[in-house]
N, C-alpha and C positions, 0 to 999 in steps of 0.2 A: 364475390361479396355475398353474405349471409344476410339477412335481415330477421324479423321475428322475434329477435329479443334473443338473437344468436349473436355470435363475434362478428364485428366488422372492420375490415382493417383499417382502408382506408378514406371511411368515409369523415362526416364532420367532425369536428370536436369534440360536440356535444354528446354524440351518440357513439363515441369512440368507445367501448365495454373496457376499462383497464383493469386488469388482475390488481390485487394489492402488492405492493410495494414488499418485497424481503427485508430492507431495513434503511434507514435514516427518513429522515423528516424529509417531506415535500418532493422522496424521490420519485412519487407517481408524476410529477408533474414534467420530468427530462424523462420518463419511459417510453413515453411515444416515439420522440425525437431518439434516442438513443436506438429503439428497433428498428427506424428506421436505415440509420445508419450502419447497422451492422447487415442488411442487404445488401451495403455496397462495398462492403470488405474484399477487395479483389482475393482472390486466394492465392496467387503470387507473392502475397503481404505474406503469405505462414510458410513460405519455402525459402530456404536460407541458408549456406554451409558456415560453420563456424573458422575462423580466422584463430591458426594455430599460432600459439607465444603471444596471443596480442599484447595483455596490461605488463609482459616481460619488460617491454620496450621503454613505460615513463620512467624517468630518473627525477625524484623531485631535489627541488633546492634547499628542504632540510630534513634534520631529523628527529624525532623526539626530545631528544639529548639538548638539541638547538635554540627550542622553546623557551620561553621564558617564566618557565612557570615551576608549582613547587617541588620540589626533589622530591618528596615523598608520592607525589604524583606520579612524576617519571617512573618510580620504582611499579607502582602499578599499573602502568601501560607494558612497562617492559615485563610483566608477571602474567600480563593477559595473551603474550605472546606477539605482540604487534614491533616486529623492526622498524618499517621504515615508512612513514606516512603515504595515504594514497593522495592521488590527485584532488579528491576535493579537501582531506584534509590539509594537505600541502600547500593551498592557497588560502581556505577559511580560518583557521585558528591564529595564524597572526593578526590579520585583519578585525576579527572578535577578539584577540586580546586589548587589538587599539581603541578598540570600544565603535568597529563601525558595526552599522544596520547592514545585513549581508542578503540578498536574495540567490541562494543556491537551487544549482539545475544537474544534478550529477544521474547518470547510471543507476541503476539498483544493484545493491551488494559491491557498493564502492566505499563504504564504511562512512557515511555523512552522521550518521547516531554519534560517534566519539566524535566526529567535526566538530559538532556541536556541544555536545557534552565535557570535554576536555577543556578548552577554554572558561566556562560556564563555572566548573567545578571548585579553577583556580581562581579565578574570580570570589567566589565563595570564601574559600581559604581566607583570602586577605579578607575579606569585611564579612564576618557571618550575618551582619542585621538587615542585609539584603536577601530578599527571594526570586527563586526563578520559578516560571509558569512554562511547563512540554504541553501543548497542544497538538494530538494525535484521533487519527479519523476513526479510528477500530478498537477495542479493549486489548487485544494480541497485540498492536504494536505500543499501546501504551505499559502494558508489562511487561515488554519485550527491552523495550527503552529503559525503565527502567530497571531492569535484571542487567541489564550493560554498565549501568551506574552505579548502583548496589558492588560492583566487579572493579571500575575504577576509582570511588567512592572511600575503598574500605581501610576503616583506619585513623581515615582524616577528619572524623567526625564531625561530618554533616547528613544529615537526614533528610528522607526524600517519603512523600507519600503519590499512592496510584488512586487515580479516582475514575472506576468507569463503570458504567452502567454492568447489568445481570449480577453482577454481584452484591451481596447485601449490605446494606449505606453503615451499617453501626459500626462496624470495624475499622472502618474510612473514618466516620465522622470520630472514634477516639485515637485515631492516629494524627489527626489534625488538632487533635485537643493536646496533644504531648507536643507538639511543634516538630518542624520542617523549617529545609531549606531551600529544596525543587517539590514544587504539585507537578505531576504527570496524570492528566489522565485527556477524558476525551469532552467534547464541548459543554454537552451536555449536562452530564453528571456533575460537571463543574461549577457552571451553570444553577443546579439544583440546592447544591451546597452553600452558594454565594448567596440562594434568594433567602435559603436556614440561617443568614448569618453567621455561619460557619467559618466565611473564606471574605477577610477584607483585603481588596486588591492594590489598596496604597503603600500595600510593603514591596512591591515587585518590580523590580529593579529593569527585568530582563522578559524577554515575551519570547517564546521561540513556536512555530508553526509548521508542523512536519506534515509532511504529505497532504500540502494545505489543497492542492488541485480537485483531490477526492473528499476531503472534506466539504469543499463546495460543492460537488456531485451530490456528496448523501444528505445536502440540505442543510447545514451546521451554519450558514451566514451571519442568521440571523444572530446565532448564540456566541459566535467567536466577534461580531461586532459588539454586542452587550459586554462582552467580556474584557475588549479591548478598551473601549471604552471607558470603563471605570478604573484602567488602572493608569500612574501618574504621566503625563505627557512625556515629560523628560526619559525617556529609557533608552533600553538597545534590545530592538527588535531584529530578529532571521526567521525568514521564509524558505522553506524549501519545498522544492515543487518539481513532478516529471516533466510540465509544460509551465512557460508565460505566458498563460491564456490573458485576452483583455480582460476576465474576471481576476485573476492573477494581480495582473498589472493593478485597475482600479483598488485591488483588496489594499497594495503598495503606497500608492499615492496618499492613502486615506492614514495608513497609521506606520510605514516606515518612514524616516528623517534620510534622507539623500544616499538610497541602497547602492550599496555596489553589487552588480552581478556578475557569480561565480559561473560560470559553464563548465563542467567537463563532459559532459555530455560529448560521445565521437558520431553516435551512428543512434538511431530508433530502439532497434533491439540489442541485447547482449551480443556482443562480438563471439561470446564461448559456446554460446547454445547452435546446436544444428536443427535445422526449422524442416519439419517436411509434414505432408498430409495423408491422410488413408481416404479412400472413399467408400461410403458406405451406403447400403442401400433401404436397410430399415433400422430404428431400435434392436429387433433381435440380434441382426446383424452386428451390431455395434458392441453390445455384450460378447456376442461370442470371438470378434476381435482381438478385443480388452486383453479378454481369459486367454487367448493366443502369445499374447504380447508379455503379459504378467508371469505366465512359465518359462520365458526366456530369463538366464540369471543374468542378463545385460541388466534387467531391468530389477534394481534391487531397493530400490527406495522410490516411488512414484506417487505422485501430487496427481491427482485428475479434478479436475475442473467442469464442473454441473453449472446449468441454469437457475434451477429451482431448489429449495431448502427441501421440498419432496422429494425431490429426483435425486438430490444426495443420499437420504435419506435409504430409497429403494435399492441403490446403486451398490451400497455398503452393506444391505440384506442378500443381496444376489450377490458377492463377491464372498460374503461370508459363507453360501450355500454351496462355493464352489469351490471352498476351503481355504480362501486368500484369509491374511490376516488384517480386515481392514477397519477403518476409524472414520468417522464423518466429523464436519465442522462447519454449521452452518447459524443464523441467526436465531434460528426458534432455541435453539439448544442454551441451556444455564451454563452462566462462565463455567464453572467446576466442571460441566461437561465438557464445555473446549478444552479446556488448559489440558483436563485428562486424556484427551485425543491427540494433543497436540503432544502431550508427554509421550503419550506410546509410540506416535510417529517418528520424533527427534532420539529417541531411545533405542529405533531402529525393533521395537516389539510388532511395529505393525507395517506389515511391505505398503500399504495403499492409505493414504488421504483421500477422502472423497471429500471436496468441498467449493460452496459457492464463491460468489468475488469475495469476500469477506476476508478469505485469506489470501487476495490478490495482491495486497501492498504491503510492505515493509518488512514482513518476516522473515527474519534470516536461520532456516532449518538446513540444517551443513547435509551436504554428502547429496543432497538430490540428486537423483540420479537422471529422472526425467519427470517431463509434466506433461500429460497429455489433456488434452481441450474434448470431452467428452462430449459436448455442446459448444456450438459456436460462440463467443464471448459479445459483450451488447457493442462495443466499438470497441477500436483497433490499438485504444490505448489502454484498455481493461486486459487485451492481449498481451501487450508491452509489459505488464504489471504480471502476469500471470508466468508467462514463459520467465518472469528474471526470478522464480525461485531455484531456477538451476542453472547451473553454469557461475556460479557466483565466487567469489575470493579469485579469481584466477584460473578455477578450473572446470575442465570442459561437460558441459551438459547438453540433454536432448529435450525436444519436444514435438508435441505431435498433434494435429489438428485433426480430426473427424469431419470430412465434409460429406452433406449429401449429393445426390444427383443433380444436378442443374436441373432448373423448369425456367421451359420460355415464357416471358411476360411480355405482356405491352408496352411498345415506349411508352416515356414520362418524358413530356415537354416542362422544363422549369423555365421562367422566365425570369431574370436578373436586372434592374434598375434602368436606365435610359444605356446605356451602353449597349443592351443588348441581349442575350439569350443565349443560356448554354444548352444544349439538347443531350440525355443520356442514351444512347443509339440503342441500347442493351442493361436491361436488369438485371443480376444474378439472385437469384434468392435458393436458401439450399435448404432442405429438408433438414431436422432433425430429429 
C-alpha cells in the first residue's frame, strides 16, 4: 500500500485513486468491484480443449421454409446463405411471431441478431405503421445489426436508421426526417435525439434489448429506463442477455409482460475454442511472445485484447515497427476510425486487431482465427465475450491468455451474514 497521494489499492473508498473510466456512463463506479474480481480469476478458467462436431449434433424442429412469414423473406434468408435455423433461432421466432415477450440466453456466434430480426421484419411486412426499437450496448454492434437487416431487409421496402454516438448527429437526424421502420442504435444517442424531439416513442410497437447485461455494466440504466418508459405499455418486448443477473431479472419484471425464457446456452465458454495460457514474466517479454506467435501461419487472423485504449494504442505501434499488418479499436478513436479498422481487419488486409472490451460483445468477424488476452480481462465474463469472437458458426478456434507470475499475498478473511464466514486460503493476483 502506497500512500502520499500515490495509488492505493485497497484502502477506503474515499481515498481509492480510480483511473477514468474508458467508456460508458457510471463505469467508474463497478471498477473497483470489477478489479477486484479479476484477482480471483482462477487460471484453470482460461484452459480448455475444444469439443470436436459439437453444434453437428442439434437437429432443430424446423426450418425456414416452415416459418410463417413472407416468401419474399424466405427468399432472403435463403440468399444470405442460412439453411437450417440455429438453436436459438429454432425456438425464438415462433414464439415472436405469437406475439410473446422472449428473454434469450444463447452462446455468442449462435446467430440471436436474425432470431430477432426475422420475425420483427415480418411483422413489419404486414403492418408498416408500426416501429421497432434495437437497443445495443456499442456503436459496432449497433451497425453491425443493422448491416444483417439492410441483407434480410432488401427489397421489402422497409427502412431502418442507426443512431450511435462518435459519429455526427445530422446525417442521423435527416434520416429520421425521411422515416423508418427499425431505430437501431445505442442508449444514448437515442436518448439525445428523443430530448431534440426528433424521436416520438408512441409509434413503437416492439422494444428489443441486445446484449442488455453489458449495457448495464457501462451504465446505460438510467437511459434505456427513460426510454422504455415513454414508449406505449401494450408492446412485445425481447431481452437477450449472456447472464440472468438479478439486474437482468429486476430490468424483466419492470417492463416485460410474462417472458418466456429461451436457453441455449450448453456450457460458459464456446465448445469450438481451445483455451490455453502462456506465462510471462515482464511486458517486454510479452511483446516478444506476441511477435513469436504472429509469424506462425497458424495464426492468420488474430483479435488481441488490451486493458487500456493506451495500451492498444502502443501495442499497434510496436506490431507495426515489427512489420505486422496491424489496426487498433478502442474508445478514444472516431467511429470512421473504427469501422476503418474494423474494415481492414474483416477484409483480412490487416493480420492483428488490437483492441479494448469495446470489441468484446456481438461482433461477428468470420474466419478468426485466434484471440489472445494480451492483458488479463476485468471478470471472467468480459473473458467469455472476448474468447467467443473465434471459434464461431461451427468452426474451430483458439485462444490464448497471458498470465503473469503469481505473487503471494495475504489471506482475506470475508465475513458473510449470520450463517457464517467464507475464508479465501490464497489470493492469486498476476502481473501484467
Amino acid at each position: 500500500m502506497r500512500k502520499n497521494n500515490k495509488r492505493v489499492f485497497f484502502g477506503p473508498a474515499r481515498n481509492f485513486n480510480r483511473p477514468k473510466p474508458s467508456f460508458g456512463r457510471n463505469f467508474k463506479n463497478n471498477r473497483k468491484a470489477n478489479f477486484t474480481k479479476s484477482l480471483f480469476i482462477d487460471e484453470s478458467k482460461f484452459i480448455n480443449k475444444a469439443i470436436e462436431n459439437n453444434l453437428s449434433e442439434f437437429i432443430p424442429k424446423h426450418k425456414f421454409t416452415d416459418f410463417k412469414i413472407s416468401e419474399k423473406l424466405k427468399q432472403n434468408i435463403l440468399k444470405k446463405g442460412f439453411e437450417k435455423p440455429t438453436a436459438i433461432q429454432d425456438q425464438t421466432i415462433p414464439e415472436v411471431l405469437n406475439g410473446k415477450d422472449v428473454i434469450g440466453l444463447a452462446d455468442t456466434g449462435t446467430g440471436k441478431t436474425a432470431a430477432f430480426l426475422i420475425p420483427f421484419i415480418d411483422k413489419t411486412i404486414r403492418n408498416k405503421n408500426q416501429k421497432v426499437l434495437i437497443m445495443a450496448p456499442t456503436r459496432e454492434l449497433a451497425i453491425q445489426i443493422n448491416a444483417e437487416f439492410m441483407e434480410l431487409a432488401k427489397f421489402l421496402g422497409i427502412f431502418s436508421v442507426t443512431a450511435v454516438g462518435g459519429d455526427s448527429i445530422g446525417p442521423q437526424i435527416s434520416q429520421i426526417r425521411r422515416g423508418y421502420h427499425f431505430l437501431i442504435g445505442t442508449p444514448g444517442r437515442i436518448k439525445d435525439l428523443a430530448k431534440r424531439n426528433l424521436i416520438r416513442f408512441d409509434g413503437f410497437k416492439s422494444a428489443i434489448l441486445d446484449e442488455s447485461d453489458r449495457m448495464l455494466d457501462m451504465g446505460f440504466i438510467k437511459d434505456m429506463k427513460f426510454i422504455l418508459n415513454q414508449m406505449p405499455k401494450e408492446r412485445q418486448t425481447l431481452l437477450f442477455s449472456a447472464t440472468l443477473s438479478p439486474k437482468i431479472e429486476n430490468l424483466s419484471h419492470q417492463f416485460m409482460h410474462e417472458p418466456l425464457k429461451i436457453k441455449t446456452k450448453i456450457r460458459e465458454t464456446s465448445a469450438n475454442v481451445d483455451q490455453d495460457i502462456i506465462r510471462v514474466n515482464s511486458n517486454d517479454e510479452k511483446i516478444e511472445i506476441l511477435h513469436n506467435l504472429l509469424i506462425d501461419k497458424k495464426f492468420m487472423k488474430v483479435l488481441v485484447f488490451v486493458k487500456t485504449k493506451s495500451g492498444a494504442e502502443k501495442l499497434e505501434m510496436d506490431l507495426g515497427r515489427r512489420g505486422f499488418k496491424a489496426a487498433s479499436i478502442h474508445g478514444d478513436k472516431r467511429q470512421p476510425q473504427r469501422q476503418r479498422a474494423l474494415k481492414l481487419f474483416k477484409e483480412d488486409k490487416a493480420q492483428v486487431l488490437v483492441a479494448t472490451d469495446v470489441a468484446a460483445r456481438g461482433l461477428d468477424i468470420s474466419e478468426v482465427s485466434h484471440v489472445i488476452n494480451f492483458d488479463i480481462p476485468a471478470t471472467y465474463e468480459d473473458y467469455i465475450h472476448r474468447i467467443g469472437r473465434t471459434g464461431r458458426a461451427g468452426k474451430k478456434g483458439a485462444a490464448l491468455t497471458f498470465i503473469g507470475q503469481r505473487i503471494k499475498t495475504k489471506h482475506h478473511n470475508f465475513s458473510q451474514s449470520k450463517r457464517g464466514s467464507h475464508r479465501f486460503s490464497s489470493v492469486r493476483a498476476y502481473n501484467n
